[in-house]
Structures are given as C-alpha cells and as structure tokens.
C-alpha positions in Angstrom: -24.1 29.3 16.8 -21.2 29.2 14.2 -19.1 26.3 15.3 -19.3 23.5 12.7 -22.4 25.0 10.5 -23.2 23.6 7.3 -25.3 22.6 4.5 -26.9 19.8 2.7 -26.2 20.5 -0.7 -29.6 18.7 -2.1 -30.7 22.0 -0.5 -29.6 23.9 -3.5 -29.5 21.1 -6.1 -31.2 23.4 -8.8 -27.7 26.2 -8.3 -25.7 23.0 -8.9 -26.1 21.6 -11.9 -22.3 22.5 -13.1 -19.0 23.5 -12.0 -19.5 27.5 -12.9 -23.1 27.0 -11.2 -21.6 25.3 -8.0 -18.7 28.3 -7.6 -21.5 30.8 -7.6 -23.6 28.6 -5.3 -21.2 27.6 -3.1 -19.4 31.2 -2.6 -23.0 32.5 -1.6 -23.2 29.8 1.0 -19.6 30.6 2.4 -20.5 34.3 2.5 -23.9 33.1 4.7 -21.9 31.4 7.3 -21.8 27.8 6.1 -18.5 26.1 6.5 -19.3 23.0 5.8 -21.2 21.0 3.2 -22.5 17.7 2.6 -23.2 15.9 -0.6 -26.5 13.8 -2.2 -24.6 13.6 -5.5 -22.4 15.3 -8.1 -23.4 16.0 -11.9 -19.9 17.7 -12.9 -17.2 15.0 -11.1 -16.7 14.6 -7.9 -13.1 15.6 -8.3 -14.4 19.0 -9.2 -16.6 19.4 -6.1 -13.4 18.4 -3.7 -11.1 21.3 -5.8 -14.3 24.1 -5.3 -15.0 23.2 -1.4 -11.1 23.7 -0.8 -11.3 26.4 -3.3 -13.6 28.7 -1.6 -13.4 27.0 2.2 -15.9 24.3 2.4 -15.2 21.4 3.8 -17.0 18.7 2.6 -18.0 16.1 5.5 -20.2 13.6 4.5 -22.2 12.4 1.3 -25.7 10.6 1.0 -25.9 7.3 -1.2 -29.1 4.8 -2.6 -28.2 1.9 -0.8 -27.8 0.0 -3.7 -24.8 1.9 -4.7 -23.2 1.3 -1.3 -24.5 -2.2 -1.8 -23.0 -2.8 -5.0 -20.0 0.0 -5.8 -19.0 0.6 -2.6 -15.3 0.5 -4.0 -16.4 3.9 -6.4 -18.3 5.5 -3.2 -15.3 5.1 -1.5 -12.9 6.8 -4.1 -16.0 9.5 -4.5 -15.5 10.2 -1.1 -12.2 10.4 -1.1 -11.6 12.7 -3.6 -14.1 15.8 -1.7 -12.4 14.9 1.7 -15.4 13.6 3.2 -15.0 11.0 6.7 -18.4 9.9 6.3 -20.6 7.9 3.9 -24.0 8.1 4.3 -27.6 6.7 3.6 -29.9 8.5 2.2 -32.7 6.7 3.3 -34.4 3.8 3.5 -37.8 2.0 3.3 -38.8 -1.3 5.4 -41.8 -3.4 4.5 -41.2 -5.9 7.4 -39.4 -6.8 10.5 -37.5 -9.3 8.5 -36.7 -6.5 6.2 -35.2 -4.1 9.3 -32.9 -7.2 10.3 -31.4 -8.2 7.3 -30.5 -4.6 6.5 -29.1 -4.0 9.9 -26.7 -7.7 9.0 -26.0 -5.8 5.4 -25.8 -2.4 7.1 -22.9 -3.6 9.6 -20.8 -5.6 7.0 -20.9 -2.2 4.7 -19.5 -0.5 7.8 -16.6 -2.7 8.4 -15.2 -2.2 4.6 -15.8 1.9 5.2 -14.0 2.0 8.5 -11.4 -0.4 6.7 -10.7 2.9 4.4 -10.7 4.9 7.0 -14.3 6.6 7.1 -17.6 6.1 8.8 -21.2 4.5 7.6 -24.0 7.5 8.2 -27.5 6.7 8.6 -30.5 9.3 7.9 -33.7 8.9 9.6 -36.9 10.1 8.1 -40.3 9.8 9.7 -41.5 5.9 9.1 -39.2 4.3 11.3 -40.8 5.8 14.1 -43.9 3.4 13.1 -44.1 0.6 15.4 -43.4 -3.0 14.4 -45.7 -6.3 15.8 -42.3 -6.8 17.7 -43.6 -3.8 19.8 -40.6 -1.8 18.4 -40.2 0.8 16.2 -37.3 0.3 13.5 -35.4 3.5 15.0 -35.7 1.2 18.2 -34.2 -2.0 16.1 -31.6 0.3 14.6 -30.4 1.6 17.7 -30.0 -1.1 19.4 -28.6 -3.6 16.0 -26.4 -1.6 14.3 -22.6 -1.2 14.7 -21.9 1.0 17.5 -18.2 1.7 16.7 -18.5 2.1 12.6 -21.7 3.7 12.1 -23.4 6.8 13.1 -26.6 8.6 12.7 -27.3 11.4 10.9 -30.4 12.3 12.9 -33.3 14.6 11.2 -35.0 16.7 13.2 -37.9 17.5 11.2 -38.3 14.0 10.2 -38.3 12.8 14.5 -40.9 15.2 15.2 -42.9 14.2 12.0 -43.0 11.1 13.5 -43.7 11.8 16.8 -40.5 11.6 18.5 -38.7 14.0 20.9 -35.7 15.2 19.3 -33.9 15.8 22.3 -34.6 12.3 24.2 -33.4 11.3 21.0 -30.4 12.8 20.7 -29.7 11.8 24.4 -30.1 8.2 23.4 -28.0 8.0 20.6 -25.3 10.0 22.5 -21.7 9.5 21.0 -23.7 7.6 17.8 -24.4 11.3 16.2 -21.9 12.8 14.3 -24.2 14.8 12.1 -27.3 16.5 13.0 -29.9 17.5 10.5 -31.5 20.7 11.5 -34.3 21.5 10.1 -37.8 23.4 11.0 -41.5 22.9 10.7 -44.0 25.0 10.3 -48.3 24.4 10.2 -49.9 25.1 7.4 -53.7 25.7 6.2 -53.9 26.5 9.8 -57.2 28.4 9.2 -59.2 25.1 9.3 -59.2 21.6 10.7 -57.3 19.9 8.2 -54.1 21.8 9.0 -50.7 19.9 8.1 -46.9 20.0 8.8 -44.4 21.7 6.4 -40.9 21.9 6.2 -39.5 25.8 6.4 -36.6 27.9 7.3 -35.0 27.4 10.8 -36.6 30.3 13.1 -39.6 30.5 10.8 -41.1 26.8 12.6 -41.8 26.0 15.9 -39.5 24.1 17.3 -37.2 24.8 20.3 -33.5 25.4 18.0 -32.0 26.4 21.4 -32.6 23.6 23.4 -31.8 21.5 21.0 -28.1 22.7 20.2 -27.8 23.0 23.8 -28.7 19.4 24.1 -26.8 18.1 20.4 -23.8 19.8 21.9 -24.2 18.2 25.3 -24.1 14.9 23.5 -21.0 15.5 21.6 -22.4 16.6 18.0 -19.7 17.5 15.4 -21.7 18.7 12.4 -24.8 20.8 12.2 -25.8 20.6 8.8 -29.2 23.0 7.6 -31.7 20.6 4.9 -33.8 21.9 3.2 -35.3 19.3 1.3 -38.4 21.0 -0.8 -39.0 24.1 -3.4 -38.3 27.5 -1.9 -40.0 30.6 -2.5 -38.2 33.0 -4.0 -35.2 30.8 -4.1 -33.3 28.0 -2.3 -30.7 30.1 -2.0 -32.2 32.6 0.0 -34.2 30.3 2.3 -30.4 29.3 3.1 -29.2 32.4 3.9 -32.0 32.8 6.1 -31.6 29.7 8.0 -28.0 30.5 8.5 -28.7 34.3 9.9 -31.3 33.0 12.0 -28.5 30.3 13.8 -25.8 32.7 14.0 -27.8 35.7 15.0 -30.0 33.9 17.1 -28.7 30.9 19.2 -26.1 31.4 22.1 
C-alpha cells in the first residue's frame, strides 16, 4: 500500500523541535515511504515547515488546531495553512459535557467551515473514543455529528484506534461517512498485561495490533479515501522514529 501514505507529525514531535531537527526527521520519514505529512503545530515557523516538505518531497495535507484558535484566529490558521500547502484544517479534538454542548458546536463547527471553504480549504474533524458514548437523546455524538455537520465543507478525519476504543466497527464506519473522509487515521492496538484479568488496550505499531489493516484499506479505498495518514500518538520504545519506519514497512510490504 503506497498510494497516498503519510504521517502525523505529533508522531515524532520530540525530532521536531527545530528546522535542522525537522530536515533530519523528515528525510528519515521520506526514506520510510511516507509521502505525505500532517501537522499538530510548528515551533520553528510554519513558513519553514512548507520550504522543508517541498524541500525533501512531503506534501503537507492537513493540520490539527485547539478549537479555540479556529474559534478565535481563524484568519492566522488560515495564512498557517497556506504557507505548508495544506487543503485541510483540522480539529484536534474535542470534549462534550452535554447534548446542548454537541449542538452548539456543530452551529459553530459549520459557520468555521463556510469561512475555510471561502479560502479555498476544507474543516477536518478528528474523532477519539468519547463520542462513541451515548447521549439521553439515544445518540451518540459521532451519531449527532454525522448527521449535523456540513456535508459539503467539512470532513472527517476518522481514527481507527480511537472507533474501536470505543466500540465502533471501523469499517461500518467508514461506510457511513463515505465521501465525508478525506483523511484516515490508521493506527493499531494491541492488549496489554494480558497475563491476568485486568488486561487493557494500547496503542502500537500497525501490524504489531490486532486489527484487520487489509480490510480496512480495502474498505477506506472503496469509500473514496484520499489520505492514509500513520498516528502514533504515545512514547515509543527505542524511538518514535523507528516505530514509524516500522509502521510504514509493515503497509508497504504487507497490504495488497
């Protein structure tokens, strides 16, 4: 699988901290197989990141925010993105304490999207596990957010670590947001303390979990996915950098 394979780059966020830092870390990641990149941040200028990626041949494709930013400086996030190249400006994350909460954010969400797509780009949002909780509405928020947001200027950036945390099917769920996924996080999970009963779920390198990485691409590509972006969002033993590499070798090597 090497059409379209890249990285988060909060993956490596330790190899990143400046430009001569990023050139080393980002020329590793191109040698590994990873064309593309997104972004949760830049501590040297985002100016410098967009001269590196075209530099060494990375295109950068999307970027995560704090929703406050997009909230409040959307007009910089804008410019940010801009300057790397990137289509897409993303979420993060986001917490809800409330069903009101879910609704005015979706309200918020949409008007954010229609001054992105104004400037040419898209609104991304990432899932993680707690909006697969379910609401006294009888929906979950993924539910609410699938069926409230902006169809036509916002896309998910589906996890598929954070689905199955939360005891979603990945691959119904890429069904059902079919033409809403641009980007597809891809990343494994693993048990362990296995040993005992209180055995517990783990982030890891793709190939080194358990979950099914070829239906899945058969199904994300099916559905029209454009990115496949690798997250590794935890400490890596003996180095991020490495568990990267491995990830990589493991889609190309591995999936048809």
């Amino acid at each position: 699988m090497k059409e379209n394979l890249g990285i988060q780059l909060f993956s490596v966020r330790d190899c990143l901290k400046t430009y001569e830092d990023a050139e080393k870390t980002l020329s590793a990641l191109k040698a590994a197989g990873y064309a593309e990149a997104q972004t949760a941040g830049c501590d040297f200028g985002y100016d410098k990141l967009g001269e590196l990626g075209r530099k060494i041949g990375i295109k950068m494709i999307g970027t995560h925010y704090g929703f406050d930013e997009l909230l409040n400086d959307l007009g910089t996030v804008i410019e940010q993105n801009r300057l790397i190249g990137s289509e897409n400006i993303g979420l993060g994350g986001m917490v809800f304490d409330s069903v009101e909460a879910v609704e005015l954010f979706i309200a918020q969400a949409n008007e954010i999207a229609k001054k992105v797509a104004a400037a040419g780009m898209k609104f991304t949002y990432h899932n993680h596990s707690h909006e697969f909780g379910k609401w006294e509405n009888g929906k979950t928020t993924m539910q609410m957010l699938a069926e409230g947001l902006d169809q036509d200027n916002i896309s998910f950036v589906l996890d598929t670590y954070w689905v199955q945390y939360g005891g979603g099917d990945i691959c119904k769920w890429i069904e059902k947001l079919a033409g809403r996924i641009d980007i597809l996080h891809l990343k494994d999970m693993k048990v362990v303390d296995f040993k005992g009963w209180q055995n517990k779920p783990a982030i890891t390198e793709i190939g080194n979990g358990n979950m099914d990485w070829q239906h899945i691409v058969d199904t994300a590509r099916k559905c029209g996915i454009k990115h496949y972006i690798v997250e590794q969002d935890c400490n890596w033993e003996p180095d991020c950098i490495t568990a990267a590499v491995k990830s990589a070798n493991y889609l190309i090597n591995t999936i048809n």
